[in-house]
Structures are given as C-alpha cells and as structure tokens.
MARNU-719328 format. One record per residue: residue in three letters; x, y, z of N, C-alpha, C in turn. Coordinates in pm, whole numbers, plus 32768, in hexadecimal, padded with zeros to 4 digits. Example, Ala and Ser with C-alpha at 12.3 -4.5 7.8 and 13.67 -1.06 7.14 Angstrom:
ALA85277DC7830C84CE7E3E830C85287EB6830CSER85057F1F82C485577F9682CA850A80038313
end
This chain:
UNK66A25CB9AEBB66275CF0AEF166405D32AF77UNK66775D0CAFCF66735D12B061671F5DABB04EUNK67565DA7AFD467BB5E00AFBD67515E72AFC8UNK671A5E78AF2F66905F0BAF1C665C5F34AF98UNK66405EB8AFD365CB5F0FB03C66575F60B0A1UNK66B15EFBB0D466E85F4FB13B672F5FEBB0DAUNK675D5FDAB089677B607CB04166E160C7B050UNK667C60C0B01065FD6106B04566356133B0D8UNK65FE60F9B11165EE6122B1C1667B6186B1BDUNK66E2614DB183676161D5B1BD6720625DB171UNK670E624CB11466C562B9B09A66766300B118UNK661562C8B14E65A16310B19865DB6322B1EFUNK662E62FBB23A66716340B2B366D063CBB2A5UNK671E63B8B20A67376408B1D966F06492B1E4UNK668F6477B1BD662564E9B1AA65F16526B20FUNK65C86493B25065966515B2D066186572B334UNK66A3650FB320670A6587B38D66EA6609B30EUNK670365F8B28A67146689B263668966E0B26EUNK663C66B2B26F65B46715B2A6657E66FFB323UNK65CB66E1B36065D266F9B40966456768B429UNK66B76785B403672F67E0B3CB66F36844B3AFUNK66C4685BB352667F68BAB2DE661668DEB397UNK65CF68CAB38B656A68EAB3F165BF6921B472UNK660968FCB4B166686900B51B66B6697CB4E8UNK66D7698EB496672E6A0DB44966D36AABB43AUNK66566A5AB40965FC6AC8B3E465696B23B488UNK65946AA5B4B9658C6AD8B52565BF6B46B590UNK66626B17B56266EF6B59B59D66E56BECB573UNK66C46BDCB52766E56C46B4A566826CD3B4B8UNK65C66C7EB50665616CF3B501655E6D24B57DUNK65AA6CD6B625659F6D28B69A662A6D47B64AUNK668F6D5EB63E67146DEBB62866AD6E36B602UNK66816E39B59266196E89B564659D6F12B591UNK65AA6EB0B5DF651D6EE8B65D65686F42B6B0UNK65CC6EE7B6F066316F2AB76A664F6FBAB746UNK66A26FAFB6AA66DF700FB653666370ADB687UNK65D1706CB639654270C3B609653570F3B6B3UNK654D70CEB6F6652C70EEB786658F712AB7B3UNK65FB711AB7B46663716AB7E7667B71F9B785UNK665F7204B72366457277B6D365D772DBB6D8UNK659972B9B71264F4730BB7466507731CB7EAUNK656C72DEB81D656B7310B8A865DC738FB891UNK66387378B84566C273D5B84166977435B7FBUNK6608745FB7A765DC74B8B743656A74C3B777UNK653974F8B7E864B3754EB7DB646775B3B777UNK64117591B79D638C75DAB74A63A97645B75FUNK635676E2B6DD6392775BB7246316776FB77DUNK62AB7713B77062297737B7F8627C76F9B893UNK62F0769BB87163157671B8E2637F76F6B926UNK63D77706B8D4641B7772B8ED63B677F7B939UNK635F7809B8FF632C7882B91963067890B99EUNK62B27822B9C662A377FDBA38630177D1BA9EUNK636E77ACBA9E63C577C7BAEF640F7853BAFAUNK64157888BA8A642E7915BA8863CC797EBB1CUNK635D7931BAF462F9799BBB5D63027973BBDFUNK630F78E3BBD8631278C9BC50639778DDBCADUNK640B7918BCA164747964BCAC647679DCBCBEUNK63FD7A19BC6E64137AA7BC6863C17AD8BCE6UNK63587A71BCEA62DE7A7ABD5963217A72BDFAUNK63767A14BDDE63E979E4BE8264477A6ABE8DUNK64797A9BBE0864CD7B12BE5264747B6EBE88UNK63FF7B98BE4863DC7BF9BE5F63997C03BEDFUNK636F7B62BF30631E7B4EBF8363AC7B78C011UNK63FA7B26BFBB64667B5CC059647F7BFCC055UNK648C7C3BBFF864AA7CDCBFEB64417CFDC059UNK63C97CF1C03C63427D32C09A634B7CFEC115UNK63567C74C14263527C7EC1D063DF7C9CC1E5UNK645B7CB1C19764C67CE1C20764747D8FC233UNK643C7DD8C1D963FA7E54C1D563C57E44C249UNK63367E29C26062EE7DEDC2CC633F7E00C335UNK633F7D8DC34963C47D60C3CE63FC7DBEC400UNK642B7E01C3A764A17E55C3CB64847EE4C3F3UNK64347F2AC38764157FB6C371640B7FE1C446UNK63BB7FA0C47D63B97FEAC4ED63F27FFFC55BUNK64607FBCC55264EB7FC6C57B65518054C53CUNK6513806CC4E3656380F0C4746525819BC4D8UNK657C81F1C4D56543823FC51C655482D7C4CAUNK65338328C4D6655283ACC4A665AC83EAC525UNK65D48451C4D2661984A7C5506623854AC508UNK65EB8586C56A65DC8624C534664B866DC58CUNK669486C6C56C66D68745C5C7669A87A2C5A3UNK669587E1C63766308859C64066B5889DC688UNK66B9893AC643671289B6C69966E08A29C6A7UNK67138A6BC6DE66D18AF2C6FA672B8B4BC6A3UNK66E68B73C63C67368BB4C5BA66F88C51C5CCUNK672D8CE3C59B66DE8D5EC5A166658D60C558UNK65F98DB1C55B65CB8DA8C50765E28E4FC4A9UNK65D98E31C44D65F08E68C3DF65A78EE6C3CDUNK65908F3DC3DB650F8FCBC3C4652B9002C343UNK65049061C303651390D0C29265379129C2DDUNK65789189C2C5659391F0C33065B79255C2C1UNK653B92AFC2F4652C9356C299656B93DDC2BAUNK65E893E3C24E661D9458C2A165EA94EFC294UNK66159539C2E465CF95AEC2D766039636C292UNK65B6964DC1F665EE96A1C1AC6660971CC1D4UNK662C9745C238667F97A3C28D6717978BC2D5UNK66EE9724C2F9678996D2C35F67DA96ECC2DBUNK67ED96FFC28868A1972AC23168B3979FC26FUNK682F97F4C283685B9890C27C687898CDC312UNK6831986AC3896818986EC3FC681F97D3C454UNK68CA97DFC42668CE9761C45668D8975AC529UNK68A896EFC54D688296F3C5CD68999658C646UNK68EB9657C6AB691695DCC6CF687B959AC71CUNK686D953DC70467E494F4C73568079475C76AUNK67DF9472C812680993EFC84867A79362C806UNK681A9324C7D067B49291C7C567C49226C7F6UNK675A91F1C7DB67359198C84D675D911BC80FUNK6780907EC83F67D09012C80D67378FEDC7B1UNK67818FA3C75067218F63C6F666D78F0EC71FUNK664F8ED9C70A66068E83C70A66278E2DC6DDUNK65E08D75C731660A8D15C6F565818CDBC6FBUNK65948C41C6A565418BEBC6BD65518B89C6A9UNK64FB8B11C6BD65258A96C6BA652C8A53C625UNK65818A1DC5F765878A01C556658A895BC542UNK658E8952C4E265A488CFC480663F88E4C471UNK669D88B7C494670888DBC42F67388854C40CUNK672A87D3C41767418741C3DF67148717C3E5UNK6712866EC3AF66A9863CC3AE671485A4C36FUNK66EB850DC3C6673684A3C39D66E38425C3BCUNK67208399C39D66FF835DC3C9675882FCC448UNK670A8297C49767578260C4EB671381B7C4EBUNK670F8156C55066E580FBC57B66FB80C2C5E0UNK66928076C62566AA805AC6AF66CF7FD0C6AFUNK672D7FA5C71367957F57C708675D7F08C7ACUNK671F7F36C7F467037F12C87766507F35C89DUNK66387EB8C8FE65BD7EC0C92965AE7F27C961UNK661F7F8BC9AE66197FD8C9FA66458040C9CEUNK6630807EC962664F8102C90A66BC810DC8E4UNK672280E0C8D167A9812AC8AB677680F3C7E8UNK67D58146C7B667C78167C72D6826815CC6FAUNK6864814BC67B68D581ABC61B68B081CEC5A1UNK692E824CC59B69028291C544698382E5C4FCUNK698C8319C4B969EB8361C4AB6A3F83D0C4CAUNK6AC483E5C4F46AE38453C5486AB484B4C52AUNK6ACB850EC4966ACD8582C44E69EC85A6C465UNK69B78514C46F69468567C47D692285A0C509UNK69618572C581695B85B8C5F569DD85EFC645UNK69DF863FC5D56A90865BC6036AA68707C652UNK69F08739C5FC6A0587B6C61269E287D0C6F6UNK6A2587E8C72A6A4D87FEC7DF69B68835C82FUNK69A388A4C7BE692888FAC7EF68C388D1C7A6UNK68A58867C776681A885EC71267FF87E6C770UNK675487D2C78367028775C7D166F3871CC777UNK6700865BC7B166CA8624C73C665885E4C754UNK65E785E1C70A657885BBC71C658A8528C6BFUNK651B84AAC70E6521841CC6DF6462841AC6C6UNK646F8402C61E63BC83BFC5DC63EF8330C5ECUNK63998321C6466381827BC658632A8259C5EAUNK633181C1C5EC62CC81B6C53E6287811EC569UNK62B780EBC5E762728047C5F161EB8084C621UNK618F802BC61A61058001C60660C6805AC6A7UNK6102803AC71460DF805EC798610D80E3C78EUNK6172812DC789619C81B3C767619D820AC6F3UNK612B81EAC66E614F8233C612614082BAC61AUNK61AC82C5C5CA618C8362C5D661BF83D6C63FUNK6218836DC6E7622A83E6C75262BA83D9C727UNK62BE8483C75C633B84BAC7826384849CC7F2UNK63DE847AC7F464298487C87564AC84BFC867UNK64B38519C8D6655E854BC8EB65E084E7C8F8UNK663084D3C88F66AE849AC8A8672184AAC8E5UNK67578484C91F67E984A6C94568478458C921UNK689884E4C8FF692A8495C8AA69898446C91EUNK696F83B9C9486A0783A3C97C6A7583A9C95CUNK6A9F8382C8E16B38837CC8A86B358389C80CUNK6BD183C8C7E16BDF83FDC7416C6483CCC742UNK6C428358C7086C9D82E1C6BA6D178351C67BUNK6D85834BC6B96E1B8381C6AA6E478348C636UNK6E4782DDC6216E868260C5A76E3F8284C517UNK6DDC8285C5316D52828EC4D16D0982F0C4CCUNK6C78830CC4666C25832BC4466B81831BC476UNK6BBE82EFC5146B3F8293C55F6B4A82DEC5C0UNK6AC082DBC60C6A5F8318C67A6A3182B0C6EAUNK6A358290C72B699D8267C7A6693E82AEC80BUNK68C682ADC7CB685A8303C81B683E82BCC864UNK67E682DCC8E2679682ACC940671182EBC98BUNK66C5827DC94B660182BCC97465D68279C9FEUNK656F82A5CA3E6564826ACAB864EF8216CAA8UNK64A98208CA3C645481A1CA1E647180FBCA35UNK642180B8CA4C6455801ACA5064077FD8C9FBUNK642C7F4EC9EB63E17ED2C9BF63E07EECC924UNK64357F19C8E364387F91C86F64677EF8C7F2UNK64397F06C778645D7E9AC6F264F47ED5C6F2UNK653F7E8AC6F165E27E7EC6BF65F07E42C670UNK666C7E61C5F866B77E14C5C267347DB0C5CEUNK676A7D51C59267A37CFEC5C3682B7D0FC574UNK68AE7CF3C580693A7D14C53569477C6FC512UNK694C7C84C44D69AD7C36C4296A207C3FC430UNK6AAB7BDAC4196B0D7BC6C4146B1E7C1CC37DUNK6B5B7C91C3AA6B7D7CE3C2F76C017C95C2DFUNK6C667C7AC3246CD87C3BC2DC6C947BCDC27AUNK6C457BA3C27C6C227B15C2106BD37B61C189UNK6BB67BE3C1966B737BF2C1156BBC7BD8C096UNK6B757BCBC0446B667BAFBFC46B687BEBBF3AUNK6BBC7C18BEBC6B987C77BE786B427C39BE1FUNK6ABE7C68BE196A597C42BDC369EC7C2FBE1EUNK69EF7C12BE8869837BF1BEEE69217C83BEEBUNK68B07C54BF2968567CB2BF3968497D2CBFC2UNK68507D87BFB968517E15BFEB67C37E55BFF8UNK678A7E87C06E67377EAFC06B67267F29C0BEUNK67147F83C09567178013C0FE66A3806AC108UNK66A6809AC18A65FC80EDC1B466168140C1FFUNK660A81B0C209660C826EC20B65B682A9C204UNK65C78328C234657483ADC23365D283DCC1D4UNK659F83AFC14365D98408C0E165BE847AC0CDUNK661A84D0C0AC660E8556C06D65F285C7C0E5UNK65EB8567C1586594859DC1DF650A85EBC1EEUNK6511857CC164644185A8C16C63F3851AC164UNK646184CCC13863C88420C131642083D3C17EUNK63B983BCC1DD640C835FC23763ED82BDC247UNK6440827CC252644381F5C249644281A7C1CDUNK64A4821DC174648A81C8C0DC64F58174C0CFUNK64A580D6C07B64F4808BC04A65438073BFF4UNK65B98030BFD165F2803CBF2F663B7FA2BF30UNK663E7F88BED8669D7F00BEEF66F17F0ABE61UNK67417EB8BE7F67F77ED3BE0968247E66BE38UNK688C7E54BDF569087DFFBE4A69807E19BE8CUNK69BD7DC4BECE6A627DECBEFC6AB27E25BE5DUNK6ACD7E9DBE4C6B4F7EA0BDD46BC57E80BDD8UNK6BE97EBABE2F6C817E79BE816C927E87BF0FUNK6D207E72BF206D287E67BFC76DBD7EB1BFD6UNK6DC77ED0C04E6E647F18C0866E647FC3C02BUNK6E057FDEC0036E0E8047BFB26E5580B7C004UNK6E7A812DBFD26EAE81C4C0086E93823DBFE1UNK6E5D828FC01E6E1E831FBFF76E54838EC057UNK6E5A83DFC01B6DF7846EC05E6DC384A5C07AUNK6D7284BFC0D96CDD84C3C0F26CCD854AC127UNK6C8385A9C0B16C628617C0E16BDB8622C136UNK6B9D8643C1816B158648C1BA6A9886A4C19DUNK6B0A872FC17C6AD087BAC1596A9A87E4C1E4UNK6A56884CC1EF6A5488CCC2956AFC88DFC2A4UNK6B2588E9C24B6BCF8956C2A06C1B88B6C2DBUNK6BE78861C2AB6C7087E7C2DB6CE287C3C283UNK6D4887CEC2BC6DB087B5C24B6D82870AC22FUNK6DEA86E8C1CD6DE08671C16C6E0D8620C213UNK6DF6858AC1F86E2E8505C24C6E70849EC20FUNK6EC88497C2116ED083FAC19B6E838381C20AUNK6E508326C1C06E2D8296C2186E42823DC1E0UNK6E4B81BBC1FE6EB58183C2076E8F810AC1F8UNK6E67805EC1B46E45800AC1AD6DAD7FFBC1B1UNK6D76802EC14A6CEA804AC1386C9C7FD5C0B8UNK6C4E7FBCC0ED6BDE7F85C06E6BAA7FDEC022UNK6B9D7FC9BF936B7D7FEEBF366B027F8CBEEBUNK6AA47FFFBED26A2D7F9EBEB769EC8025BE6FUNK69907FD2BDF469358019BD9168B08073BDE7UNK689A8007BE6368148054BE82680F80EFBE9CUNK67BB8146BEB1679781DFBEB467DD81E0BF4EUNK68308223BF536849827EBFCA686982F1BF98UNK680F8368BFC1680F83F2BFEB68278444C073UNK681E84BEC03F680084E0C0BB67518500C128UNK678284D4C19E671184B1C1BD671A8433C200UNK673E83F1C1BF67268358C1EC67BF830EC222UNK68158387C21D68AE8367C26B68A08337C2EEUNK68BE82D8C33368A7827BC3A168568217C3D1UNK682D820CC33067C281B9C32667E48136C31DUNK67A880ABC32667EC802FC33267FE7FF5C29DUNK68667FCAC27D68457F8EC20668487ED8C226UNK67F37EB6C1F267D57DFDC21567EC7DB1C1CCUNK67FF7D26C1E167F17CDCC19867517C90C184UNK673C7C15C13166DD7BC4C0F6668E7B98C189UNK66D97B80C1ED66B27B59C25C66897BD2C2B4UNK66737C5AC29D665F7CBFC2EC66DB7CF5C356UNK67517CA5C35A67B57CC7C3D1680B7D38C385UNK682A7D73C3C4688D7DD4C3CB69257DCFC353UNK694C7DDFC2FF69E17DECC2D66A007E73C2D5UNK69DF7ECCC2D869F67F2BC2CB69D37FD4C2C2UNK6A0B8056C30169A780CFC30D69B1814EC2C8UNK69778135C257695B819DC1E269C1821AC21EUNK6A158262C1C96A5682AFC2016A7F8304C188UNK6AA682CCC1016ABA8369C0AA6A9E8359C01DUNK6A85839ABFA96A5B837FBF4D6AC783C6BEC4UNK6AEE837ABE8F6B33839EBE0A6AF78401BD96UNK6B228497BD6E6AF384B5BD266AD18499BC9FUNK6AEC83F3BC636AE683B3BC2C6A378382BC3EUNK69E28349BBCE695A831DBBED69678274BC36UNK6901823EBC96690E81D2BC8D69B881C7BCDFUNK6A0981F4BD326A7081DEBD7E6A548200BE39UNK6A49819EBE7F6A3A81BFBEE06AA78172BF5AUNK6AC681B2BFAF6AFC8181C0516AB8815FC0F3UNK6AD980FDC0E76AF180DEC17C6B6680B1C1E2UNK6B3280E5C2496B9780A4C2B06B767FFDC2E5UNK6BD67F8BC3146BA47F15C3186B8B7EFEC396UNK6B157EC9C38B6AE57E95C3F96B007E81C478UNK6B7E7E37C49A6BDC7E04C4D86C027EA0C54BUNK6C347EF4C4D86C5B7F5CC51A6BE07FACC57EUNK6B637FCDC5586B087FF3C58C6AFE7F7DC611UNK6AE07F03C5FA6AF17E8FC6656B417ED0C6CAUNK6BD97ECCC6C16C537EF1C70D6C1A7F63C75DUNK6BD57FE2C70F6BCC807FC7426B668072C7A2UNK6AF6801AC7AA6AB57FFEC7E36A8B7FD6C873UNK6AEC7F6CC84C6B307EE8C8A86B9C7F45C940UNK6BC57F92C8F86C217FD3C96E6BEE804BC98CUNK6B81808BC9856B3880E3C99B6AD380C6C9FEUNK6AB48040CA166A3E8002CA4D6AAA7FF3CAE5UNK6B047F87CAB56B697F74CB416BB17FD5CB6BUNK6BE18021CB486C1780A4CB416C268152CB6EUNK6BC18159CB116B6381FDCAEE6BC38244CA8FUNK6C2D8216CA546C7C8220CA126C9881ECC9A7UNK6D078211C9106D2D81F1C8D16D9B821BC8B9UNK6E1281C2C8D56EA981CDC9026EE081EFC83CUNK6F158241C83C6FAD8244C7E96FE081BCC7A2UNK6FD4819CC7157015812CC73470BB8163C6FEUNK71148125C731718D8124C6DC71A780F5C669UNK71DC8137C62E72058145C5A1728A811BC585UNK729680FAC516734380EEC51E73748160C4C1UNK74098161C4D174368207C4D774C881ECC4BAUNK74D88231C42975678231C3ED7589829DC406UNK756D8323C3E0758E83B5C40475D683EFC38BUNK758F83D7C30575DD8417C2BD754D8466C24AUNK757484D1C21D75108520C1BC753A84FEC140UNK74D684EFC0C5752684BBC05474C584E2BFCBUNK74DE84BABF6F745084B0BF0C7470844BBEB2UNK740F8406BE7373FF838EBE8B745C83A0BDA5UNK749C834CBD8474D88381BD0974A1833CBC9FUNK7499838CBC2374328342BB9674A1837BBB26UNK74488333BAAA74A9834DBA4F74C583D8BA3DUNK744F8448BA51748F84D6BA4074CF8518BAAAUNK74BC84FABB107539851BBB7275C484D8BB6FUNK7597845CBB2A764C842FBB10768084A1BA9DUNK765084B7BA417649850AB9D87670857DB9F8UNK761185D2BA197630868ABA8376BF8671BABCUNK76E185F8BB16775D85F2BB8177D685BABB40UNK77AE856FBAE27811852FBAA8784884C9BB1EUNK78018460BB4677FF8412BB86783E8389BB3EUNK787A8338BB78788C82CABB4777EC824EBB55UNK7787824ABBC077228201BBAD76928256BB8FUNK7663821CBB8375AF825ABB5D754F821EBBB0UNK757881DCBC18753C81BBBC99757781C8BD21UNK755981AFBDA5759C81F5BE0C75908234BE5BUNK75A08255BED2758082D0BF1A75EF833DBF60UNK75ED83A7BEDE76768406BEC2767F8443BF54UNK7687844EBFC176C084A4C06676E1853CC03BUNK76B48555C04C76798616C02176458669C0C4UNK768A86C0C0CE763D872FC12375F5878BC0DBUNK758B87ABC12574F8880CC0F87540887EC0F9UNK74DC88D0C0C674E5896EC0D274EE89BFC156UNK74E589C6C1A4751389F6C264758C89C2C261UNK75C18A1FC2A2764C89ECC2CB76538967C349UNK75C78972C37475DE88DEC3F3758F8887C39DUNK75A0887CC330755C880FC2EE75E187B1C2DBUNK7627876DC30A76AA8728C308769986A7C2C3UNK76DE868FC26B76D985EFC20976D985ABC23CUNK7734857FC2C977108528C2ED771A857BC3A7UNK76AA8546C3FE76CA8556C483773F8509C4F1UNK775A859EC51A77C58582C59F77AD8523C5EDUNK77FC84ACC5F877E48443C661777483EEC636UNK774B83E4C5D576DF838BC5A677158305C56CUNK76C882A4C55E772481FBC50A775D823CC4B2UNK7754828EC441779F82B7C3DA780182ECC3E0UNK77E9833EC447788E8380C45478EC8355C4A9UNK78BB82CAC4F6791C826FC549795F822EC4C5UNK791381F2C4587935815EC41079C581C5C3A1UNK79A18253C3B079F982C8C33B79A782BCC2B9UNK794182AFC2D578DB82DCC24678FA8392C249UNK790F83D8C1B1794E845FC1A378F08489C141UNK78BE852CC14E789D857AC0E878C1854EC070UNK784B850BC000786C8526BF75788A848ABF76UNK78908435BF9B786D8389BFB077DF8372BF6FUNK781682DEBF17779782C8BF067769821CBF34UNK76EA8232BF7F76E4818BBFD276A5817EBF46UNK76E380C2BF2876C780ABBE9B76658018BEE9UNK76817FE6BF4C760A7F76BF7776297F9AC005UNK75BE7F69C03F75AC7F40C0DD75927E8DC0FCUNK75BE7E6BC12275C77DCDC14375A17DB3C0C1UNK75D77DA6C06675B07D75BFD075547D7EBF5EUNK75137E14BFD674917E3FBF6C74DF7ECABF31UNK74AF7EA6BE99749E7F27BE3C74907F87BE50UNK74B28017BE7974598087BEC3743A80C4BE11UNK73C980D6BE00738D80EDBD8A730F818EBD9BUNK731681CDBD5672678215BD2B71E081ADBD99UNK71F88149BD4D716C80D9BD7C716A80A0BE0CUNK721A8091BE0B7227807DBEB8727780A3BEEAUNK7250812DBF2772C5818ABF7772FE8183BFB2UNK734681A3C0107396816CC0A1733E8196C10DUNK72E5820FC137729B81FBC17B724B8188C19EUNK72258153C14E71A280E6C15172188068C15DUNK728B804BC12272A37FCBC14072D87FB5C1DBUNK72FB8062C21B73248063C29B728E8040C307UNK7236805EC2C871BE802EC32871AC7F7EC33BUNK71E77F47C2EF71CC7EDAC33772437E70C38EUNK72817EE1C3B072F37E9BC3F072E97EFFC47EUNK73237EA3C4F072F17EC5C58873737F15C5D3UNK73717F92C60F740F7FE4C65074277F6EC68DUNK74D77F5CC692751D7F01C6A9753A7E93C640UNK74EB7EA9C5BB75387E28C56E758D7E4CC52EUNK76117DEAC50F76607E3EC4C0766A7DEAC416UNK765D7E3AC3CA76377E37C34076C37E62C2EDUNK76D17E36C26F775D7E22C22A77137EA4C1D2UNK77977EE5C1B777777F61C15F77CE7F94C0ECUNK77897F6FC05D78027F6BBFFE77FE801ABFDCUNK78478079BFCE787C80ECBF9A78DD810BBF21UNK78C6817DBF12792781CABEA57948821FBF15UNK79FD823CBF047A2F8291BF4E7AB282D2BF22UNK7AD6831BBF037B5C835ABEC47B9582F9BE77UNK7B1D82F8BE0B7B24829DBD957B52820EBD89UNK7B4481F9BE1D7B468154BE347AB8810EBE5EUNK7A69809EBE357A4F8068BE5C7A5E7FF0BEF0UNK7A10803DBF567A587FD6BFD079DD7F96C013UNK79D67F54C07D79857EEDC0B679C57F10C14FUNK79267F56C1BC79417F50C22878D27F32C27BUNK78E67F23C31778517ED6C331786B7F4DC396UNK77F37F68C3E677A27FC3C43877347F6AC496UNK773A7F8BC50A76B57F90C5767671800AC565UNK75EB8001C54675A8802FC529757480ADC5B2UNK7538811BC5A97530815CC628749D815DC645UNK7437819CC6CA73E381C5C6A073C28244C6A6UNK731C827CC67373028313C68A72EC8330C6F1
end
C-alpha cells in the first residue's frame, strides 16, 4: 500500500517537471519569437516609413541650399567694365569723289562710354576689398563699376579699384570705400571632398545677376586651358576643382561654396562639354588676399624649374618616331631657332640631360599623357633634388638634379 501511493506522488511530480518544461520551453520559444517579429519591422520599414524619411531629407537639403542662398547672396557682387570705345557712324560717300577725288582734314573719331565686360566678384572684408577674377579686370583702360546687392545698398554702384593681378593665378583683388559691408568667410579647400556639395552664384551670362546653381565637387587637382575670349590667348591653370554646377560666363569670379555658405572656391572656366565646370581653391584666393591686405601686393611665387622643352610621348608618337617607349617626355627643340631642347645653364644641362632624351620618371613618377612632367614638377619646391630615370643613347640611366627656379 504505502509502495502505490509513494510511486503515485513520483508519477505526479513527474508530471508536473514535464509541464513546467513544456511551459518554460514554450515560453522560451514565443519572446525569440517576438524579439525575431520586432527586430524585422525595425530593419524593414514601411514604404509610408521610407517615404517619409525620404522627405524629410529632401526638405533638410533643400532648407540648407536656401539659407546658404540667403546668407550669402549679398556678399556676391557684380562688376561691369565700362571703356571708351569709337562710336561707330554710317558714313556716305560722295558719288563724285571717284571722279573728283579731294584731300579732307579729319577730325579723330568719337568715343563713348561702353559696356565692354561684365563678371562676377565677392566681398571678402567688412571694409570692401573683393575677389574676383584676373581676366575679368584685366582690361588697363576700362573702369570697373561694383552692384552692391545687400539689403542697405541694393542696387548702388560704386567705383572699384584694382589693387593687385594675381601673377600665379587667375585672381584679382578690388577695393570699395564702403564699410560695415556682408562678407564671406574661407573654408579650408585642401579638405574638400569628391562628392560633397558645390554651390555657385554669378551674374550669369552678364545679364542675371546673383544666380544660384548647386552640383557637386567632380574632382580635384584638375588641369586646363583656359581660353577667356576678347583677344586673350589660352592659360593653362593648374590644380582646380571640378564640379557639375553651371559656371558660365558672367559669373567668372564668383564664389563657389560649400553646405555651410564658406568659401572653397572661385568660378573661373567652363568646359565645352555640358554640365563641366572650374574653379580655383579657396585657399588660393585666401593667400591673394591675405598679402594684398598686408602688403598692396602679390609677390611671384617660385616655381620649380628643370629647363628643358619636350612633348609629352603616346603610343602614336612612339609609332611616327620609332621610339622604344609610348610614354615619357621626348627633349625636342621647337620651331625658332632659340627654341633650344634643353636651356643653357639650366638643372638640365648641368645634370647632361641632351636633345632627343627621353625622361621616363621623375622621382618615381610615370611621366604619362594623364601626368605630364609639367604638373608633376609643380609640386616640388627650387632647391629639391629629385632622382631622374632617362633614355639616353640607347641606354637607360638614373641621375639626380637640384631643381632650379623661374
């Protein structure tokens, strides 16, 4: 008797651990469950959730685009040149003068005051100074007139004066005698970004002034040629930003900004390509500025300086020459007889670099199409001396050089 009962009681104890288990398991089993259902609806939004963050993104860029606009626009300035050009008449000759021709004193032509450019600039100081681009106030005899555009001055003219035309560059500094004036502020352009946001504002076309555009950085360190048009020959320039936004003409010296309204950079040339535009960086305008203020000047900078003429070699000039490489920079004299391959007394013709040499690297760079020897010589300072691999009377040799300057 007392056997039965105690087996019972294990029986029921039995039972309840396994449906206390069972319960304890199935418990286990519905928070994973839950956790799982919850962590799957946070990692998978709704597309009403999506959408709405979509706007609310689109609403934040667009809100910073407008007040950098705001902010900024009245700091942006126009700049007109005015010259005294002839003016133009019809002039009726007289049927007779073939048959009775007759000397008639004349008198010098008439002039008047003209339009002949038209750019943009920005003011950089409470106390008027500006920049802008050289080529738009480059012309000696043309007056430049400044459209102020902030709130207290819209709309006046004032006469500018050119202090200085950036030697190095593509840069200007004006100076107005106005005070207490909206300025802009210089980012750090060495830190930009490719993909970051670009924003630029001009007297495009040199008829709408203060227009906005925004793009991004495309690239950086870029290299061109920069024609201007009025009778200027081409420029190459030289470590430029590249960005989608609209630069025309018109709006050349205009600021291009970043998200924060500061300064990276000043609209300067446009690719005949759609959608390709240049600037100069920031930094550099900073510098032109900066020593113009302490100054009244903008010094020369030195350059560094090999002294040799060359063209730069590809696969069809290895081809035409029958060259042994398809990259390189072949040492060639021009067409003038003082066009010399390499110059008298220059680093090149100390180290015995010779007519018809080809520099195949400079301190270990490639001289290529994509990266010439000009440009890899810009970033090295007169006085450094740099290892220089060549082709030379069909030897390959290795010599080093101190670099000179211009």
């Amino acid at each position: 008797m007392d056997k039965n009962k105690k087996k019972k009681i294990e029986l029921k104890y039995l039972w309840i651990f396994i449906i206390c288990s069972f319960l304890i398991i199935a418990s286990l089993l519905y928070v994973g469950w839950s956790t799982l259902q919850l962590s799957q609806k946070e990692k998978t939004p709704t597309l009403d959730e999506l959408k709405e963050k979509e706007i609310v993104k689109v609403v934040s860029e667009e809100s910073q685009i407008i007040d950098v606009a705001q902010n900024t626009s009245s700091a942006v300035v126009s700049i007109v040149a005015m010259a005294e050009v002839p003016i133009i008449e019809r002039q009726f000759q007289d049927p007779f003068e073939r048959f009775f021709p007759f000397e008639e004193e004349r008198s010098e032509p008439e002039t008047e005051k003209r339009q002949v450019g038209a750019g943009t600039g920005f003011i950089v100081s409470s106390d008027g100074y500006i920049v802008t681009n050289r080529h738009v106030v480059e012309d000696r005899d043309a007056q430049y007139t400044v459209f102020l555009n902030d709130d207290e001055h819209q709309g006046e003219r004032v006469v500018a004066e050119v202090l200085a035309l950036d030697p190095n560059n593509d840069l200007a500094i004006l100076k107005i005698d106005n005070q207490n004036l909206p300025y802009l502020e210089f980012a750090d352009s060495d830190n930009l970004q490719i993909g970051q946001s670009a924003i630029t504002i001009g007297y495009a076309l040199g008829e709408f002034d203060n227009t906005v555009s925004k793009g991004v950085v495309s690239g950086l360190s870029r290299s061109i040629v920069a024609s201007h048009g009025h009778g200027y020959a081409g420029e190459r320039l030289y470590n430029l930003i590249q960005t989608d936004a609209a630069i025309n003409f018109g709006n050349s010296g205009g600021p291009m900004l970043n998200i924060e309204g500061k300064v990276i950079g000043v609209n300067v040339a446009m690719a005949q390509a759609e959608n390709i535009g240049f600037a100069i960086p920031g930094n550099e305008a900073k510098r032109a500025f900066r020593e113009v203020k302490e100054t009244g000047e903008i010094s020369e900078q030195e350059i560094a300086f090999l002294g040799v003429r060359y063209i730069t070699v590809n696969p069809q000039i290895k081809e035409a020459n029958r060259l042994p490489y398809d990259y390189g920079a072949l040492v060639i004299r021009g067409q003038r007889p003082e066009e010399l391959a390499v110059m008298p007394g220059s680093p090149a013709d100390q180290a015995g670099i010779l007519e018809n040499d080809i520099i195949l690297e400079f301190d270990n760079t490639k001289i290529t199409e994509r990266k010439p020897l000009y440009e890899i010589i810009r970033n090295y300072e007169p006085g450094d001396e740099v290892d220089i691999k060549l082709f030379s009377k069909g030897e390959e040799k290795e010599i080093s050089i101190i670099l000179g300057s211009n």
